[in-house]
C-alpha positions as CSV (number, residue, x, y, z in Angstrom):
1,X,-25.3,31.2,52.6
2,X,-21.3,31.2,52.5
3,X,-21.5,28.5,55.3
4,X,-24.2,26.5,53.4
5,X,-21.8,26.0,50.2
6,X,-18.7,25.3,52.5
7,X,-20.5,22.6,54.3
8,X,-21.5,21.1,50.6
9,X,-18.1,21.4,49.5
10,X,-17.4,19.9,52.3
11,X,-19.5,17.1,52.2
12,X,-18.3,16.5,48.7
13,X,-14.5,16.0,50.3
14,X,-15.5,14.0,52.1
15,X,-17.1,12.0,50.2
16,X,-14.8,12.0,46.9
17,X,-12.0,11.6,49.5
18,X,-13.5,8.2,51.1
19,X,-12.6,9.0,54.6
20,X,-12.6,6.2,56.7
21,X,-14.0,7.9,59.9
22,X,-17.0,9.1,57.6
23,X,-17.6,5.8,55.9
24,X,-17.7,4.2,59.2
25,X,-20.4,6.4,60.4
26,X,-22.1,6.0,57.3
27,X,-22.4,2.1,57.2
28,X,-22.9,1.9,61.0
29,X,-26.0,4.2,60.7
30,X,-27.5,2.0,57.7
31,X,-26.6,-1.2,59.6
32,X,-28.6,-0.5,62.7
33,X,-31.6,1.5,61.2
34,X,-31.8,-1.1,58.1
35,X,-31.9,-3.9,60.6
36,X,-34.2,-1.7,63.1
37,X,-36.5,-0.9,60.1
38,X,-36.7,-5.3,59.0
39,X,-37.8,-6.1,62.3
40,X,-40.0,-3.7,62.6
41,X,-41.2,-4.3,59.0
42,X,-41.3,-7.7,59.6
43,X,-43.7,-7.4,63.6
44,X,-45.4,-3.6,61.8
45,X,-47.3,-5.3,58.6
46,X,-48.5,-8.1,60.2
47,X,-50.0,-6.2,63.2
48,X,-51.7,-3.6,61.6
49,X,-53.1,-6.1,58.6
50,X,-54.5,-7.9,61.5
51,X,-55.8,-4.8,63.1
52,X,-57.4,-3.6,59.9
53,X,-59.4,-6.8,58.9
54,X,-60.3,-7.8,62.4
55,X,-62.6,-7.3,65.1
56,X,-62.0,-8.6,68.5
57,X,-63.0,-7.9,72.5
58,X,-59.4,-5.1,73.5
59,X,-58.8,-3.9,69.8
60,X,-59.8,-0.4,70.6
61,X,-57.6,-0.6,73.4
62,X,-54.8,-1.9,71.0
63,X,-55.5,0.5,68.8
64,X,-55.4,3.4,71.0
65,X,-52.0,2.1,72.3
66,X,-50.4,2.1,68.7
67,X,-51.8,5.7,68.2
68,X,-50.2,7.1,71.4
69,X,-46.9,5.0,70.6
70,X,-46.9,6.8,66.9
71,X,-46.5,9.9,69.4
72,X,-44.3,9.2,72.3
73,X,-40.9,10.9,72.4
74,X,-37.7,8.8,71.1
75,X,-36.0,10.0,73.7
76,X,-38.1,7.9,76.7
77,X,-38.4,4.7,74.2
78,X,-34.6,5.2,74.7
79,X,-35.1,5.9,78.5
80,X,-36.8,2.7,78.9
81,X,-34.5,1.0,76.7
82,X,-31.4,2.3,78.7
83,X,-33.2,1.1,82.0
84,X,-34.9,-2.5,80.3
85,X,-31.1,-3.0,79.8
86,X,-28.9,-1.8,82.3
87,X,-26.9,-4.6,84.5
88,X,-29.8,-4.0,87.5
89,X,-32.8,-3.8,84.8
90,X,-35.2,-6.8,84.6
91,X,-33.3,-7.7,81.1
92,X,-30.0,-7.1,82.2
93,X,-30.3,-8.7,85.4
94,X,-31.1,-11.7,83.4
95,X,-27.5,-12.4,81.9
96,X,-27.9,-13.9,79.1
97,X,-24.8,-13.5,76.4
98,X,-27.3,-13.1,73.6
99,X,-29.0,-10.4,74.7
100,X,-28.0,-6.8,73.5
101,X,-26.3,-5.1,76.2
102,X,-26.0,-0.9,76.8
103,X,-23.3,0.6,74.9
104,X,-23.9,-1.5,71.5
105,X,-25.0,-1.5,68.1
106,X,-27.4,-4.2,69.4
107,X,-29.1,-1.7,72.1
108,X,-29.6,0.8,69.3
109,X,-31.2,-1.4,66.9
110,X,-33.5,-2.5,69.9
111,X,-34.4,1.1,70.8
112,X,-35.1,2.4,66.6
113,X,-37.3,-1.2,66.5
114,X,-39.8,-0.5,69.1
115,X,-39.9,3.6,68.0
116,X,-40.3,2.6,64.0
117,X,-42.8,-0.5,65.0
118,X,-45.9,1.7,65.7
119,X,-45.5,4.0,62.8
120,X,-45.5,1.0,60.4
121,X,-48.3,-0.8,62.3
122,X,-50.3,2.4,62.3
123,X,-49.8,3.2,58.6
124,X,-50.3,-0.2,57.5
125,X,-53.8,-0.5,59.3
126,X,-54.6,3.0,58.2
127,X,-54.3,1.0,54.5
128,X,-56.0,-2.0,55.0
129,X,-58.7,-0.1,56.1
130,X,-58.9,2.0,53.2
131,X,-59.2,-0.8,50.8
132,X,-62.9,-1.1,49.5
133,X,-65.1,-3.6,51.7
134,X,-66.3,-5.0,48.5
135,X,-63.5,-6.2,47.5
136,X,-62.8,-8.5,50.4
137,X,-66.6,-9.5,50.0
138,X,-65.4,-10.7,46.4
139,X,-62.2,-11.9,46.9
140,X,-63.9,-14.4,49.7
141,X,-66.8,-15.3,47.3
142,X,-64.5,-16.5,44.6
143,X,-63.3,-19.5,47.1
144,X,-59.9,-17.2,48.3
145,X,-58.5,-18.3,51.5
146,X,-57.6,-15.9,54.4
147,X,-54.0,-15.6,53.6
148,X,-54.8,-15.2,50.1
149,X,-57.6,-13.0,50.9
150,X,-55.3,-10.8,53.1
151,X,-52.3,-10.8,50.4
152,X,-54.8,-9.4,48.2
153,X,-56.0,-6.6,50.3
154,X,-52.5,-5.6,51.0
155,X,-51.6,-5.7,47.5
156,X,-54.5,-3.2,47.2
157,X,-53.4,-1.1,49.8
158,X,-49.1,-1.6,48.9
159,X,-48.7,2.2,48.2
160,X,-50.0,2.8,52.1
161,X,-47.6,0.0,53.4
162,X,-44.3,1.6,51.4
163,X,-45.5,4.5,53.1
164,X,-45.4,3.1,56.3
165,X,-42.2,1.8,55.6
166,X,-40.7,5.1,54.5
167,X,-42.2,6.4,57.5
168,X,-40.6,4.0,59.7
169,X,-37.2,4.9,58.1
170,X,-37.6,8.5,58.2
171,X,-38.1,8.3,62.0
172,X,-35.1,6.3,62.9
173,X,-32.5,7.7,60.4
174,X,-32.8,10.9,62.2
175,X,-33.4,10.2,64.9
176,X,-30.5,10.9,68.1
177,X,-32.1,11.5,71.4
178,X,-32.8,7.8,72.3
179,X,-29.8,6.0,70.2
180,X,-27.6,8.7,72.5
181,X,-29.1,7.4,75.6
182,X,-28.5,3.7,74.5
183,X,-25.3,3.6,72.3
184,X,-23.3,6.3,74.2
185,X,-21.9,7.9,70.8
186,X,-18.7,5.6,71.2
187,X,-16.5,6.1,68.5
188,X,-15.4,3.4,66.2
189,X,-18.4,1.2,68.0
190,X,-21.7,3.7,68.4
191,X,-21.7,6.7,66.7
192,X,-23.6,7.1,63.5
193,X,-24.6,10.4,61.6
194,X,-27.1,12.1,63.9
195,X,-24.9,12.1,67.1
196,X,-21.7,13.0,65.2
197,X,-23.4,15.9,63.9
198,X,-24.4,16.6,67.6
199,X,-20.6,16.6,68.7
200,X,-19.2,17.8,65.9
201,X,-21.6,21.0,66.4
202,X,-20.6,20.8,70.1
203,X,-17.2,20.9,69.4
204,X,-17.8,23.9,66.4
205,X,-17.3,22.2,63.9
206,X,-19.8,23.7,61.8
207,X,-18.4,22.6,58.5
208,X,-18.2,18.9,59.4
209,X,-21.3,19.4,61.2
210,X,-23.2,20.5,57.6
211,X,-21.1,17.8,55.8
212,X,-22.8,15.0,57.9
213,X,-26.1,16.8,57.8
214,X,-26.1,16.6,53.9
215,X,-25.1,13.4,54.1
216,X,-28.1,12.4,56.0
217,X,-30.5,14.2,54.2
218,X,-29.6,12.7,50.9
219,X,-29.3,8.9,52.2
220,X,-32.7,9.8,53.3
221,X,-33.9,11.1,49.5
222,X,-31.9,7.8,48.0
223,X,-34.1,5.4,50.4
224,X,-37.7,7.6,49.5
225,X,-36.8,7.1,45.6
226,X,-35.3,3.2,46.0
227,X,-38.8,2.9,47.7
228,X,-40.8,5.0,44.5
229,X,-38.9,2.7,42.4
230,X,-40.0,-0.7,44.0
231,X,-43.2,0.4,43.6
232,X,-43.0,1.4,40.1
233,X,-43.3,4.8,40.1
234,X,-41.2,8.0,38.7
235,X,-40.4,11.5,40.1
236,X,-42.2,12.4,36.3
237,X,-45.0,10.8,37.3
């Protein structure tokens, strides 16, 4: 218990001191899972809207595929990520300047994409689905068009997309195994909270170790409620 407070106190230091080391981490870690968790966003909703509201030859196939990606280990997404991009990979060995390479914020983001991108997908179709078939029924009858008809399903179904979204945060904010593999924990350059709470526990540094861990968890409660509140909702609720 004595540890617990000392790594809140801590934290608070820290925090009330505004140390740059700490901020860096801190902005780092939202820069590349915020950007991780667009793109996915941005590839999830579309994906699993189609997969809810269509039927075609392969989408049990596709569907199975998202499933088993909602399950596969961070850590090999950021095997195959380290090995897609390494100089004798078949990305690497392409060359191109615009391409991420190993080692950068850009690899990491790449990695917390492709592991947040299923979850969304998933979540989102799980939605869709849910909405009452009626309503699509009516919404076509009254002369909608298909993006109108589709907004209006996923308007129905908005408190199951959010939750994808949350989800798809949750599983990249804390996550370390694969944005080890593919940023190196570099500091100044790659390390955000969840590997510097892996060294700094290596290193027994228990109290910092807490301090970043506290940290984490309540950037992680700030995105849940900023999402609550987009959707109009209250913790009184």
């Amino acid at each position: 218990m004595e540890e617990i407070i000392q790594g809140f106190i801590e934290a608070v230091r820290l925090i009330a001191s505004g140390d740059p080391g700490l901020v860096a981490i801190i902005v780092l870690s939202l820069r590349v899972s915020g950007i991780a968790l667009l793109f996915s966003t941005m590839a999830g909703i579309p994906v699993g809207s189609l997969l809810g509201l269509s039927r075609f030859p392969g989408r049990k196939l596709v569907i199975a595929l998202l499933y088993t990606g909602m399950g596969f280990p961070p850590v090999v997404v950021g095997l195959f990520v380290y090995l897609a991009l390494s100089r004798n990979g078949p990305i690497g060995q392409i060359g191109w300047d615009a391409l991420p390479a190993l080692f950068t914020p850009g690899a990491m983001i790449v990695a917390q994409t492709i592991i947040a991108f299923p979850l969304v997908a998933g979540f989102t179709m799980a939605a869709v689905m849910g909405v009452d078939p009626n309503l699509r029924r009516q919404v076509r009858a009254l002369g909608a068009t298909r993006a109108q008809t589709v907004w209006t399903i996923l308007s129905e179904a908005r408190l199951g997309v959010v939750v994808s979204i949350i989800a798809g945060f949750g599983s990249i904010i804390s996550e370390v195994g694969a944005v080890m593999l593919v940023g190196g924990n570099i500091e100044h350059r790659t390390r955000v909270l969840t590997t510097a709470i892996v060294l700094e526990t290596r290193k027994g540094n228990f109290d910092l170790a807490m301090a970043l861990g506290i940290i984490l968890l309540a950037l992680s409660f700030l995105a849940n409620a900023a999402m609550l509140r987009l959707q109009g909702k209250t913790f009184d609720e």
